[in-house]
N, C-alpha and C positions, 0 to 999 in steps of 0.2 A: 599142593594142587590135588592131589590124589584123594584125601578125606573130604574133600568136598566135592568132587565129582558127580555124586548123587544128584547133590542137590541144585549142580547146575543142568545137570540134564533134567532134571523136574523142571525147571526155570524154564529152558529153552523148548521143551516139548511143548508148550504153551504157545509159540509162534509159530510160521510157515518158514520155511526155509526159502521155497517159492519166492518169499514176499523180502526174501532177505536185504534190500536196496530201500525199504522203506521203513524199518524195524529201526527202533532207537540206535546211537552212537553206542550206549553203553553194551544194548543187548549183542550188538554185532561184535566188538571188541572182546567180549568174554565166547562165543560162538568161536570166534577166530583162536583165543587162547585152548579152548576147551579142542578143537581142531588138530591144533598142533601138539598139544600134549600126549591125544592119541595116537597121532604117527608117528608120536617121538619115543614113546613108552614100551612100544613093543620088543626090543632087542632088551631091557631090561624085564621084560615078563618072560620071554624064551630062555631065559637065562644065556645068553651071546657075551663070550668073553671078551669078541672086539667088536664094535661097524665096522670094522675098515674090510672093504672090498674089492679084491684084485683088480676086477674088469669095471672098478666102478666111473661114472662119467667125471671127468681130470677138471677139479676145481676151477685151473686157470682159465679154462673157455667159460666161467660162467661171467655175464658184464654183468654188476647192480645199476639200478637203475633209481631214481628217486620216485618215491610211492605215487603210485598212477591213482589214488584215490584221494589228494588232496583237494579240498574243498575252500 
């Protein structure tokens, strides 16, 4: 993901985020992926030996739910 990064933020500076509901299936799902690589990347750039975090919120209260964006 990372060597290509560039060139999806070139991609997507191209659309309105605003307008993100009306933007291709494709463009949103790489938005989405590009998204989460960012908030996932960072304990690997700080150099962080673990995530795990003491006080952090206790897995089992979280419920999944099936995707509220099925069409």
């Amino acid at each position: 993901m990372f060597p290509r990064m560039d060139a999806i933020c070139t991609l997507l500076d191209r659309h309105s985020v605003a307008e993100f509901d009306t933007l291709p299936a494709e463009v949103q799902n790489l938005h989405n992926l590009a998204l989460a690589f960012m908030e996932v990347s960072h304990p690997i750039d700080m150099g962080w030996r673990t995530t795990d975090v003491d006080d952090a919120f206790p897995s089992s209260r979280f419920e999944f739910l099936p995707p509220s964006n099925v069409r």
